[in-house]
C-alpha positions as protocol buffer text, in pm:
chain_id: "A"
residue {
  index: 1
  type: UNK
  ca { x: -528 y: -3895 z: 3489 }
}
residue {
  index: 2
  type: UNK
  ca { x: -777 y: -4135 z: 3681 }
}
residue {
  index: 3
  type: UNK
  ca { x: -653 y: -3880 z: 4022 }
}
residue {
  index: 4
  type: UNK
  ca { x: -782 y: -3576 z: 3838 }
}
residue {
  index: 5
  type: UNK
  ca { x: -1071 y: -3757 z: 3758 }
}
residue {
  index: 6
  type: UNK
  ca { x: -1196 y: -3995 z: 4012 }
}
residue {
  index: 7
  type: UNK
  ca { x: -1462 y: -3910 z: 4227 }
}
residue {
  index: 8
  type: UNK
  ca { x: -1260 y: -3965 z: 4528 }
}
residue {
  index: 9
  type: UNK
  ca { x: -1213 y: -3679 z: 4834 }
}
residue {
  index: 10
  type: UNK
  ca { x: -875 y: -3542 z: 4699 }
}
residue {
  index: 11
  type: UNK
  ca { x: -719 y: -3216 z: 4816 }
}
residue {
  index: 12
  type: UNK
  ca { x: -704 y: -2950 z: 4573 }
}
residue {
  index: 13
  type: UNK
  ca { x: -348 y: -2924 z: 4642 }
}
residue {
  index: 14
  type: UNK
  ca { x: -282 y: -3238 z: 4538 }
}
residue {
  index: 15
  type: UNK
  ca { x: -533 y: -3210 z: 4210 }
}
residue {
  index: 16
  type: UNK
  ca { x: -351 y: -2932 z: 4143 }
}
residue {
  index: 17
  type: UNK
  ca { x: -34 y: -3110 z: 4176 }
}
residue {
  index: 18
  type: UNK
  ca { x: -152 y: -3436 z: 3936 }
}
residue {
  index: 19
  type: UNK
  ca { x: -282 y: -3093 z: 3679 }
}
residue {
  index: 20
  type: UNK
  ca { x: 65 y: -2953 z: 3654 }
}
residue {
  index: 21
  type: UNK
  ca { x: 240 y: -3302 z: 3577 }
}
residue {
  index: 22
  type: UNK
  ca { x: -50 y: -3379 z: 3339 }
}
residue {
  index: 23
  type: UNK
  ca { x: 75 y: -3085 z: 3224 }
}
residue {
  index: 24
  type: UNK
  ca { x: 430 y: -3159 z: 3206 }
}
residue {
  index: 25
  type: UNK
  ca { x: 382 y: -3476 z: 2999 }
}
residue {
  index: 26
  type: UNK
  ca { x: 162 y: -3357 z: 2743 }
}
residue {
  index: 27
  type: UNK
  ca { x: 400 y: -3080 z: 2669 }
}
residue {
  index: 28
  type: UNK
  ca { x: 698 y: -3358 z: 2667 }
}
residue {
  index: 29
  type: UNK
  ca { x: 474 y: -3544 z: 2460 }
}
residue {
  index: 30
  type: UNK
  ca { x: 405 y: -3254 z: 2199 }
}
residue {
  index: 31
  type: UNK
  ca { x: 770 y: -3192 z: 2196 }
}
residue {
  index: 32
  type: UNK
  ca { x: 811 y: -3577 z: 2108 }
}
residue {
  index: 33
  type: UNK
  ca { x: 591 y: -3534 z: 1797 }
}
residue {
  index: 34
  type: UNK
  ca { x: 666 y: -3631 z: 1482 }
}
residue {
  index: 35
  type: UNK
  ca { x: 710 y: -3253 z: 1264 }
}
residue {
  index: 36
  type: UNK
  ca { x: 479 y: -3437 z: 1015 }
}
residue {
  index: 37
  type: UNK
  ca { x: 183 y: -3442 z: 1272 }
}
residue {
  index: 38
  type: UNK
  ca { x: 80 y: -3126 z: 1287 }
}
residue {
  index: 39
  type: UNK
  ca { x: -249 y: -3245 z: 1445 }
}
residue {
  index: 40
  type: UNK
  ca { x: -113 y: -3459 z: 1731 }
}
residue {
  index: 41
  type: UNK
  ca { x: 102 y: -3147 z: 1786 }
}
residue {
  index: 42
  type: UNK
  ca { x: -171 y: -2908 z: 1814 }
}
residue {
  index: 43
  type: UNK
  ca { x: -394 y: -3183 z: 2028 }
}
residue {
  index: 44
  type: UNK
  ca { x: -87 y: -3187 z: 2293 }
}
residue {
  index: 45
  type: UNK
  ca { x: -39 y: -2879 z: 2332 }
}
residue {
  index: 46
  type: UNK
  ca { x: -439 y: -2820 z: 2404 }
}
residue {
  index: 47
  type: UNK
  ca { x: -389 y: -3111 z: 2655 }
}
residue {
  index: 48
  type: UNK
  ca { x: -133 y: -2923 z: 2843 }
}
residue {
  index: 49
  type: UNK
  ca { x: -271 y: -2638 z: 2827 }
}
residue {
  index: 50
  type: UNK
  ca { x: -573 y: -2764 z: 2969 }
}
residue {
  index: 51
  type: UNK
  ca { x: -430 y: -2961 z: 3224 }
}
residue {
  index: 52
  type: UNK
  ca { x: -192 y: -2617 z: 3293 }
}
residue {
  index: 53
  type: UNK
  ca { x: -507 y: -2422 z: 3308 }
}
residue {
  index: 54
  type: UNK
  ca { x: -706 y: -2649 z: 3599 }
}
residue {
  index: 55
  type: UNK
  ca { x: -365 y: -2669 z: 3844 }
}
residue {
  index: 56
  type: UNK
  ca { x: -363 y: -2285 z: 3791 }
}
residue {
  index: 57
  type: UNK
  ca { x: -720 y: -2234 z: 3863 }
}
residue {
  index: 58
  type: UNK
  ca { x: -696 y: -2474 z: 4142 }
}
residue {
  index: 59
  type: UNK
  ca { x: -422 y: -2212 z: 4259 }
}
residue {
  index: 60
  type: UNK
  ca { x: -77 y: -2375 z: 4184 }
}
residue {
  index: 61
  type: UNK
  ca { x: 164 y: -2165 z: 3912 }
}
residue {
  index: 62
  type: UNK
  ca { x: 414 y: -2404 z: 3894 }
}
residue {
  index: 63
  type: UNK
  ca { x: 756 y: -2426 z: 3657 }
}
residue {
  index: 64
  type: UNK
  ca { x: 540 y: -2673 z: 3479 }
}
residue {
  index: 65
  type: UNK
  ca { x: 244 y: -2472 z: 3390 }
}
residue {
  index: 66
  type: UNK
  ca { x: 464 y: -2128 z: 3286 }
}
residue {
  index: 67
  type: UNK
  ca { x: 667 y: -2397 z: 3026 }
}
residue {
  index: 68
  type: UNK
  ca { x: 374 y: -2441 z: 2845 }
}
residue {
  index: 69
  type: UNK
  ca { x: 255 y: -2117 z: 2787 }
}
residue {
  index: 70
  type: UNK
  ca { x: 674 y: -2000 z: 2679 }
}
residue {
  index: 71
  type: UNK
  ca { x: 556 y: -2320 z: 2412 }
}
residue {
  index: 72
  type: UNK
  ca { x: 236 y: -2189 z: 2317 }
}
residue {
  index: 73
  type: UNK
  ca { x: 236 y: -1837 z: 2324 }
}
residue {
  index: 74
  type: UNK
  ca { x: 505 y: -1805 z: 2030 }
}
residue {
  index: 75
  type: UNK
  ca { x: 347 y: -2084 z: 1813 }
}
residue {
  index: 76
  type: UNK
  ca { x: 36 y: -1792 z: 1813 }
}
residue {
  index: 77
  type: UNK
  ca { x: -223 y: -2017 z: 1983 }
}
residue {
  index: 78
  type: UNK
  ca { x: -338 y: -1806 z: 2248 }
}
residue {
  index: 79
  type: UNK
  ca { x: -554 y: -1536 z: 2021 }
}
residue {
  index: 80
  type: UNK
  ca { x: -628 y: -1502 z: 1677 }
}
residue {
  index: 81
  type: UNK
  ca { x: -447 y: -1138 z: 1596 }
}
residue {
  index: 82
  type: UNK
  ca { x: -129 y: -1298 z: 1699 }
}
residue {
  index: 83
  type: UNK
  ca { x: -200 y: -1369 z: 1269 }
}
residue {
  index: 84
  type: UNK
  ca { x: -29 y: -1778 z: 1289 }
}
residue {
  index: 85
  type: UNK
  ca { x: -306 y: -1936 z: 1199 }
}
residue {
  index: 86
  type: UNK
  ca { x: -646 y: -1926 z: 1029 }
}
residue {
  index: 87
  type: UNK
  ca { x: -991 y: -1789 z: 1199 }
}
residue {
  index: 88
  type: UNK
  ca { x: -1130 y: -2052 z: 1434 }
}
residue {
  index: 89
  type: UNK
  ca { x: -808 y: -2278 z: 1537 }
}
residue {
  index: 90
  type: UNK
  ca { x: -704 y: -2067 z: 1883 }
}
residue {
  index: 91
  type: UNK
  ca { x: -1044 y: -2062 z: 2006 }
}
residue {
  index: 92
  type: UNK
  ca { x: -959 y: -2330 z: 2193 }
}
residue {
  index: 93
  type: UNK
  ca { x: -661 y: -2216 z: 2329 }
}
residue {
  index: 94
  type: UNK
  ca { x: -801 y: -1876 z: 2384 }
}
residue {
  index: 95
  type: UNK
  ca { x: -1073 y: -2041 z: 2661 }
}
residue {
  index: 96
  type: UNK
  ca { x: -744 y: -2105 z: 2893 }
}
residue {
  index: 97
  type: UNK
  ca { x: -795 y: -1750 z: 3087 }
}
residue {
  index: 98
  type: UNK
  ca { x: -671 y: -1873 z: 3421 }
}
residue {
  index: 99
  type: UNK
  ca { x: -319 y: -1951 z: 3225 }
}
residue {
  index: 100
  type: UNK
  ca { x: -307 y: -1646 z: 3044 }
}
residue {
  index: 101
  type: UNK
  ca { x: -390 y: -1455 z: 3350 }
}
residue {
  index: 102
  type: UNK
  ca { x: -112 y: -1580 z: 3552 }
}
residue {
  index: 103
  type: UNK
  ca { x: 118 y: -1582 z: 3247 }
}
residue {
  index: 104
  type: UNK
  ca { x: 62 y: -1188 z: 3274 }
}
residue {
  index: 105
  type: UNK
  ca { x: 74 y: -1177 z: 3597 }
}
residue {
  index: 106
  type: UNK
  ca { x: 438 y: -1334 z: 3635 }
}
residue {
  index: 107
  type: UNK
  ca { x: 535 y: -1085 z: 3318 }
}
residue {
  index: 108
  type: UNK
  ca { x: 451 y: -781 z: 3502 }
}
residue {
  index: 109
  type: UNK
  ca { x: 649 y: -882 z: 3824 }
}
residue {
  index: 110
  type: UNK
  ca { x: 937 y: -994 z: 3639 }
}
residue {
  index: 111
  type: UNK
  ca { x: 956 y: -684 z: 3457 }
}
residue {
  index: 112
  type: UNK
  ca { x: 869 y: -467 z: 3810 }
}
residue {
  index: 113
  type: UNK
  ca { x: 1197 y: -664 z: 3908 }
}
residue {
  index: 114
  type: UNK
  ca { x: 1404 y: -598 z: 3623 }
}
residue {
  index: 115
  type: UNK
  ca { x: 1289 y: -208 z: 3683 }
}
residue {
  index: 116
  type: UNK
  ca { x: 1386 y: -274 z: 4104 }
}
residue {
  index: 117
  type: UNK
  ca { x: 1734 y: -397 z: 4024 }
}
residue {
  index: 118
  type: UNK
  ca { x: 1773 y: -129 z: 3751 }
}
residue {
  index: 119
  type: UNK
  ca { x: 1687 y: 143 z: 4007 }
}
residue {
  index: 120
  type: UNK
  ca { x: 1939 y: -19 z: 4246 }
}
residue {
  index: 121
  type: UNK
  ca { x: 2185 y: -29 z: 4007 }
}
residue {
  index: 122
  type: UNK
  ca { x: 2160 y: 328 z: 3919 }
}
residue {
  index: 123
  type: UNK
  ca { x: 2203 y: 477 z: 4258 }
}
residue {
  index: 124
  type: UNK
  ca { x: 2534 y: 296 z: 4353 }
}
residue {
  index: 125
  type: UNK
  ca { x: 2663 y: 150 z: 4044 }
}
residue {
  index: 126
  type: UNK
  ca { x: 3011 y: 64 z: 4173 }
}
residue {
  index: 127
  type: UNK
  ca { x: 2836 y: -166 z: 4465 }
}
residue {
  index: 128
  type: UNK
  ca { x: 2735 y: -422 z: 4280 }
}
residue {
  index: 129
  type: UNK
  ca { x: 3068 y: -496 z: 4075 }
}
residue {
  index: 130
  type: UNK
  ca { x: 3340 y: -766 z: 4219 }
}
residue {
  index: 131
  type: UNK
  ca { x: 3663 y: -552 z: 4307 }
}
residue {
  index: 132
  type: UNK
  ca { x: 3897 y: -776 z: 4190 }
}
């Protein structure tokens, strides 16, 4: 943390870098939590999706950063009509834009490839089958 944080002449590459492992841990660390603490859950999963947030907005989408949206995104954190949880508790959540943006950004170019290869596909079926 004290790289993210110190006042010291650090790329942003490599702040970006230290964000996405912050990121990494918390999210290892919310996955570590006990199913009784609801609150230390919810707390490290706002901590990686914080840390997640600042390595995106510093311009790094890693592996790291993507995980913890696939981990927040179904719990219903990231906006209120997703109907999980009462008024008030994804506000927090809902402040990560630079996430969410890229989060949508990677959906609509996976599913652009998904429509590519099914195009392919389509023209020449029998090409893309093993002959034996």
């Amino acid at each position: 943390m004290s790289l993210v944080s110190s006042g010291e002449d650090v790329s942003l590459s490599l702040k970006a870098r230290a964000y996405s492992s912050l990121a990494k841990g918390w999210l290892d660390r919310a996955e570590k939590a006990l199913p009784s603490a609801t609150l230390n859950l919810y707390i490290r999963l706002y901590e990686a999706g914080y840390s997640a947030n600042e390595a995106v907005a510093l311009g790094l989408t890693s592996r790291a950063t993507l995980e913890v949206t696939e981990r927040i995104q179904p719990m219903g954190l990231r906006r209120p009509e997703d109907g999980k949880f009462p008024e008030g508790t994804t506000e927090r959540f809902e402040r990560l834009t630079d996430l969410w943006e890229a989060l949508d950004v990677c959906a609509a170019e996976g599913a652009a490839e998904k429509l590519k290869r099914k195009a392919k596909l389509s023209k020449n079926p029998t090409d893309y089958f093993c002959a034996a």
